[in-house]
C-alpha positions in Angstrom: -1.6 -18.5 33.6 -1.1 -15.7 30.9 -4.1 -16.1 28.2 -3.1 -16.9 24.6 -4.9 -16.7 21.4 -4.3 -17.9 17.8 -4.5 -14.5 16.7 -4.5 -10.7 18.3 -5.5 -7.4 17.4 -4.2 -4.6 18.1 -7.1 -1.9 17.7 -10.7 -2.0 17.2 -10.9 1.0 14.6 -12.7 0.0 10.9 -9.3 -1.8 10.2 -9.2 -3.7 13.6 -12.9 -4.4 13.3 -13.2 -5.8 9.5 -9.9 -8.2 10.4 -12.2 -9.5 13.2 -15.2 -9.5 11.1 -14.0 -11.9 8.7 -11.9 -14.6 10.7 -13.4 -17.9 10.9 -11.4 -19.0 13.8 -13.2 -17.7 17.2 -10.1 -17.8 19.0 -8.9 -14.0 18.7 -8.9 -11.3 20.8 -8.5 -7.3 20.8 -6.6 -4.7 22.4 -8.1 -1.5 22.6 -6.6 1.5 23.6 -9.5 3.5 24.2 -12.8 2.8 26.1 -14.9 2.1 23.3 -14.8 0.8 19.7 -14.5 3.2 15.9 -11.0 4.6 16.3 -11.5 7.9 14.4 -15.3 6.8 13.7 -17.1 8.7 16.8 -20.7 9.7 16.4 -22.5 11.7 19.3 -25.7 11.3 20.2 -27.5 13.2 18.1 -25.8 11.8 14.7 -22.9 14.2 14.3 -19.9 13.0 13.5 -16.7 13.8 15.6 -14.3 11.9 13.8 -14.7 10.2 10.7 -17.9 11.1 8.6 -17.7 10.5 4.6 -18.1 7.7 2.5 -16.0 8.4 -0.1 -17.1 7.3 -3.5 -19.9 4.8 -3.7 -18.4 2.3 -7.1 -16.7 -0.7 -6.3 -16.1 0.5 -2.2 -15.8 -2.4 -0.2 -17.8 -0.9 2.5 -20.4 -1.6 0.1 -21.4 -4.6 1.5 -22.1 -3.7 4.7 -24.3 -0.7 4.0 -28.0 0.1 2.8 -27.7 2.8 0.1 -31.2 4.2 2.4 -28.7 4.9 5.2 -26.3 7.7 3.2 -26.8 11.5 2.3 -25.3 11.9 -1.1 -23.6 15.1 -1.1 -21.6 15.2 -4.6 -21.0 13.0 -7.6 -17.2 13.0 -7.1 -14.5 14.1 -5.1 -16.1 17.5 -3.9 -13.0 18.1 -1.9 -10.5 18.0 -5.2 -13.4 18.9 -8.1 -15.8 21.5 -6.1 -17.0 22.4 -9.5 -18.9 19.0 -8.9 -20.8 20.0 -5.8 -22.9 23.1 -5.0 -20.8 25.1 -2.9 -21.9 28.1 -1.7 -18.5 30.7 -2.2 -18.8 34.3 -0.7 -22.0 36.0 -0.1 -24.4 36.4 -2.8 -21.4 35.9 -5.1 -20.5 32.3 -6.5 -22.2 29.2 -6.2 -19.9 26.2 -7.4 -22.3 23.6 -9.3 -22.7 21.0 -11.9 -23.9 23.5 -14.1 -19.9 24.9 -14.4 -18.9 21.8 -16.1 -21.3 22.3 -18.9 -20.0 26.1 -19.4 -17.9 27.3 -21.8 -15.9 29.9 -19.8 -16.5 32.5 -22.1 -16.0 36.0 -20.4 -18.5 37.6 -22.5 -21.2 35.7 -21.3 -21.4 37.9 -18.3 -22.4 40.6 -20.4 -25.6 38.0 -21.0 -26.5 37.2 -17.8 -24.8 38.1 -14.2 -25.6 35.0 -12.5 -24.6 33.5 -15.7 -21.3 35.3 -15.7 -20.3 34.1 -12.4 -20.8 30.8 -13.4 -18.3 30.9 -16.3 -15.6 32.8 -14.2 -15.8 29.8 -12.0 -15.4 27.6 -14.7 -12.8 29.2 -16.3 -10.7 29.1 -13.0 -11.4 25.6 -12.8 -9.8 25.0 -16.2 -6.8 27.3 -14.9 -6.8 25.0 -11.8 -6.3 22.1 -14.1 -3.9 23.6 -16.7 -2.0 25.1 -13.2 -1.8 21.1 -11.2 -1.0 19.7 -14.5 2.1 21.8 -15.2 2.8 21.6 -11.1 2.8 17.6 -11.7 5.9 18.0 -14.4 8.3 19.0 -11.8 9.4 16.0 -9.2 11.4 15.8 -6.1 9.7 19.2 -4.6 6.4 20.1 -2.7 3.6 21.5 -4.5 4.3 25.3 -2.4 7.6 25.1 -3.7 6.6 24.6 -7.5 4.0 27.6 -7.5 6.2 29.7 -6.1 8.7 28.9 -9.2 6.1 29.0 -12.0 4.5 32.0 -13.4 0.6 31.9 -13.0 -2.0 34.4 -12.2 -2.7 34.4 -8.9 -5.0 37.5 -8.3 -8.1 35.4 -8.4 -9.1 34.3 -5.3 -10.6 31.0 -6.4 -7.5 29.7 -7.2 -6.2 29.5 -3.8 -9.6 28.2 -2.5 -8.7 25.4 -4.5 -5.5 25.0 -2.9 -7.3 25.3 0.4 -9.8 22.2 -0.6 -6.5 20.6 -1.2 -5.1 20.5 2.1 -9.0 19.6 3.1 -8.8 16.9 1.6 -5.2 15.7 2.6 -4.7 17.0 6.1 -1.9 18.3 5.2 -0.1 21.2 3.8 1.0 22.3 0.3 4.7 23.0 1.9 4.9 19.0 2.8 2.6 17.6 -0.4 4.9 16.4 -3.3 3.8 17.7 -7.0 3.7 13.5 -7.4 0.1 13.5 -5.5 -1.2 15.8 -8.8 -0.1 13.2 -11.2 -1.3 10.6 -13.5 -4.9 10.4 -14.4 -5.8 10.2 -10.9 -6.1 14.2 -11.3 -8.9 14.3 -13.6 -10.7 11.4 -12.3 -11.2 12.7 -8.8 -9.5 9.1 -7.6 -7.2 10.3 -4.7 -7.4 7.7 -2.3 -10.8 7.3 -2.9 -13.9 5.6 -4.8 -15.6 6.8 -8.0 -18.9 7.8 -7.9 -21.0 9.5 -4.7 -19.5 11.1 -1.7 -22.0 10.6 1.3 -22.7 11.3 4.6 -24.2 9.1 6.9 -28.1 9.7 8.0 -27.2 8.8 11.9 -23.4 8.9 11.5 -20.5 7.0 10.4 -21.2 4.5 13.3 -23.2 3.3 11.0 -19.9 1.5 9.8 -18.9 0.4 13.3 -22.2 -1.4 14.2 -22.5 -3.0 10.5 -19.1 -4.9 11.0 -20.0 -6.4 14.4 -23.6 -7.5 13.2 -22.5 -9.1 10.3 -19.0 -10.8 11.6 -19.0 -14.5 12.5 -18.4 -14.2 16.5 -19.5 -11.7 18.8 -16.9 -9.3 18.8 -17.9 -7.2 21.6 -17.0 -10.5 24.0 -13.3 -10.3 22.5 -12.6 -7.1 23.5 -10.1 -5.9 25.6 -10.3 -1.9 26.4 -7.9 0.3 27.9 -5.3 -1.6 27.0 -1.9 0.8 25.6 0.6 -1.8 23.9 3.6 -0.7 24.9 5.9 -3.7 23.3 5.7 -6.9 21.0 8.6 -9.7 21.3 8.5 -12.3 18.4 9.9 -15.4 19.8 10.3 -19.3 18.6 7.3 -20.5 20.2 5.1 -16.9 19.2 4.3 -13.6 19.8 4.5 -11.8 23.9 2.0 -8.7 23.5 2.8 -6.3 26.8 0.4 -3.6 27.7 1.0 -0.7 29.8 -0.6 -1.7 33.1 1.9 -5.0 33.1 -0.7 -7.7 31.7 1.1 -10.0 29.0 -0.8 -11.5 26.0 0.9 -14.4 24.1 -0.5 -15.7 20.3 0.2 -17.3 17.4 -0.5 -14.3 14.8 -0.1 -10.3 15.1 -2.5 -8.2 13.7 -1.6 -4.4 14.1 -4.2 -1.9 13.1 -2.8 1.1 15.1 -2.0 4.7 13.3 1.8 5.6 12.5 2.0 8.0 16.2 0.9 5.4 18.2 2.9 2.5 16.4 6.3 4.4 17.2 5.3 4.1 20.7 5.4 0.4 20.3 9.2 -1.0 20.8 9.7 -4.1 19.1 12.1 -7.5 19.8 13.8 -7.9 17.5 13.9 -4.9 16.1 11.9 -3.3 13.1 14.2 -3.8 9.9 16.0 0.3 9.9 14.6 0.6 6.5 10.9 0.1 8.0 12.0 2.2 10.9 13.3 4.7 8.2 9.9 4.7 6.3 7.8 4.9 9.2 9.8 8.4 10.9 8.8 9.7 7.8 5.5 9.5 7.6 4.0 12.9 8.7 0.6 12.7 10.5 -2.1 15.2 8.6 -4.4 17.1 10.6 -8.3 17.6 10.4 -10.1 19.2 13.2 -13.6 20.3 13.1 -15.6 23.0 15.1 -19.4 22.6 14.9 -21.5 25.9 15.7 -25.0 25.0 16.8 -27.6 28.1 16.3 -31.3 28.7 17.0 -33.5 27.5 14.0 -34.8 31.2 13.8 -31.3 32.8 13.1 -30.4 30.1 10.3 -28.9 31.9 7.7 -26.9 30.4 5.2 -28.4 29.0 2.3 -29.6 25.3 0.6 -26.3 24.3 -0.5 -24.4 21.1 2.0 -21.1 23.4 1.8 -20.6 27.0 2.4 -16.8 28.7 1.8 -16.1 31.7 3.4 -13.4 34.0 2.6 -12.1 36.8 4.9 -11.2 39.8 2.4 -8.2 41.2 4.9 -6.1 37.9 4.4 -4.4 37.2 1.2 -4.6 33.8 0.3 -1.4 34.7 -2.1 0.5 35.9 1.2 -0.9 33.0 3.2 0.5 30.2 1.0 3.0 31.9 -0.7 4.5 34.7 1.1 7.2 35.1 2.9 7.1 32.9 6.1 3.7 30.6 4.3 1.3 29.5 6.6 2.7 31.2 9.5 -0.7 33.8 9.8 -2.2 33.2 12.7 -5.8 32.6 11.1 -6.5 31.3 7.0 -8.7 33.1 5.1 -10.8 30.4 3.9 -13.2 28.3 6.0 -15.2 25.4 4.2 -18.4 24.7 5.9 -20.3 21.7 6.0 -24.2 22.6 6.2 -25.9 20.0 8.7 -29.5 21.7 7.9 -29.4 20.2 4.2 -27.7 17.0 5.2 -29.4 16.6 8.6 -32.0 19.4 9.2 -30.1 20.5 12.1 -29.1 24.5 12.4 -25.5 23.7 12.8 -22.8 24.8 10.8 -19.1 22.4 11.0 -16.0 24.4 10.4 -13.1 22.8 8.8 -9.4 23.5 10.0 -7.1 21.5 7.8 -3.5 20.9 8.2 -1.0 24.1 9.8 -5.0 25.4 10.3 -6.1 22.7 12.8 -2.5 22.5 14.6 -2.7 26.6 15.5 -6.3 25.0 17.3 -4.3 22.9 19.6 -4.1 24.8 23.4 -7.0 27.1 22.7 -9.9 27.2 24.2 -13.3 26.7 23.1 -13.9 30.2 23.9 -10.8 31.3 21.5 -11.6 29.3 18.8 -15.1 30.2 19.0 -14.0 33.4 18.4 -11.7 32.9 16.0 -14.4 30.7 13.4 -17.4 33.4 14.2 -14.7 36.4 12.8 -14.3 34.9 9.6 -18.0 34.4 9.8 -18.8 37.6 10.4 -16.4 38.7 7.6 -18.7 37.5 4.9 -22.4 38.0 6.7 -21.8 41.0 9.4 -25.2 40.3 11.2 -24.7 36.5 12.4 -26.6 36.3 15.6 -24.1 34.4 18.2 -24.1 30.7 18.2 -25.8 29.0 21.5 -23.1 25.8 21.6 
């Protein structure tokens, strides 16, 4: 007799889980693709974070309600991704340090005269108003990508910070300049930080962003964990008069009443539908590009820590241009960026390990390496900013 349910659900990521969370009727189940629960939430066993880690802006989030502020690590008061003049950032050696103090700067020149430390401070903030002044005017011109429009505008580029910034860009989208339409700088959206996100804190999570994943099966109505089906790859869905057939790839049929699919864009092209998906919807979804974010976490000895207080360190390598890299000819065809943004697990977790971030054309040159290679690869851009790094031990 083939099992049917009043409602299925396709996935048991925070989307999946929150559907389940909230349904009154106890007659659902879930399909699961992989062996456990999270989707991209995946915390290790010491509280790292693999996948998913930030809560991103702590006003109004409707995660709210299932977390204790005591569990989260603020790290920034908004968006530290699109407004690092927000959080302390450590940028370059001994050289800039990204705070809230920029915002309350003038970016006067001649202040440097005053004070060095002071000086760097109002550099940093005058870029930041060039940023501003540069996305706004980027914004005005539709129907291309944002690497299209700077390469039509003229704008002073021989300040390094400003391509940081458009580095903490494609952090913070996963994707790349060359695919991201001037329409994503719009609106007020710009100023406000508010890019998909919350207002207020950005936090990570004291033991991880499982934190998430447990708080949404304690709280829901049923025992979700009983309703679970893993290892189960959809591979088609056929809507009929009497409901909806669910097939999986190892032959096993599901029938119900009501479809809920959680699954990411990749895997819900996979899926073939009967009927089939109106061509408009087909349309949409073959054009939504998939972003990329991978991480590398470098675990030292405590006695070799040697990076500073700040949660996020930025590395430059001085032999890449970050003009050629996003602007030359062939963009974002060097085989290595010359930016890295760190994320600095001894002030957010007192461990000694530093996280590299590879966003976008970055994290898809990862794929095929070894860890060896990209080992390699992060500790040279290290070591192109503090020469003595002792070597990493995982």
């Amino acid at each position: 007799m083939i099992p049917s349910h009043n409602i299925i659900i396709i996935g048991s990521g925070i989307s999946g889980l929150t559907i389940a969370a909230g349904l009154k009727n106890d007659n659902f189940l879930i399909l699961e693709a992989r062996d456990r629960i999270g989707g991209r939430v995946f915390t290790s066993s010491n509280n790292l974070d693999l996948g998913a880690a930030w809560l991103h802006g702590s006003e109004n989030n409707p995660l709210n309600k299932y977390l204790d502020s005591n569990s989260l690590i603020p790290i920034s008061n908004s968006n530290p991704w699109m407004h690092p003049e927000n959080t302390p950032i450590k940028y370059l050696p001994n050289t800039y340090v990204i705070d809230s103090k920029v915002a309350e700067l003038s970016g006067d020149h001649e202040a440097k005269g005053d004070h060095e430390a002071k000086g760097f401070e109002c550099d940093l903030k005058s870029v930041v108003n060039q940023w501003r002044d540069l996305a706004a005017h980027i914004s005005s011109m539709p129907n291309i990508s944002i690497g299209e429009a700077l390469r039509t505008i003229n704008f002073n580029y021989n300040d390094p910070l400003i391509f940081t910034f458009i580095y903490m860009m494609e952090v913070w989208c996963g994707g790349s300049i060359q695919n991201i339409p001037t329409s994503f700088l719009q609106s007020d959206e710009f100023q406000c930080a508010l890019f998909g996100d919350y207002r207020g804190a950005h936090s990570l999570f004291k033991t991880g962003a499982s934190t998430i994943v447990n708080a949404l099966v304690e709280t829901a109505n049923h025992n979700i964990h009983d309703r679970i089906k893993y290892n189960q790859i959809v591979t088609s869905v056929v809507y009929g008069a009497s409901g909806v057939e669910v097939y999986t790839r190892d032959g096993t049929k599901y029938t119900c009443e009501k479809l809920c699919i959680t699954v990411p864009p990749g895997p819900l092209r996979d899926i073939q539908f009967t009927p089939p998906l109106d061509p408009a919807r087909t349309k949409a979804l073959s054009q939504i590009k998939m972003g990329s974010y991978k991480k590398v976490q470098m675990v030292f000895d405590r006695a070799d820590v040697f990076w500073g207080a700040e949660p996020m360190v930025l590395t430059c390598d001085s032999k890449i241009s970050g003009k050629d890299f996003y602007l030359g000819d062939g963009a974002n065809t060097c085989e290595q960026c010359p930016y890295i943004l760190w994320n600095n697990y001894m002030y957010s977790k007192n461990k000694p390990i530093l996280e590299a971030v590879f966003p976008a054309n970055n994290g898809w040159r990862l794929t095929g390496l070894t860890d060896e290679e990209i080992a390699d690869m992060v500790m040279m851009n290290l070591r192109s900013c503090y020469p003595n790094v002792a070597e990493p031990k995982a």
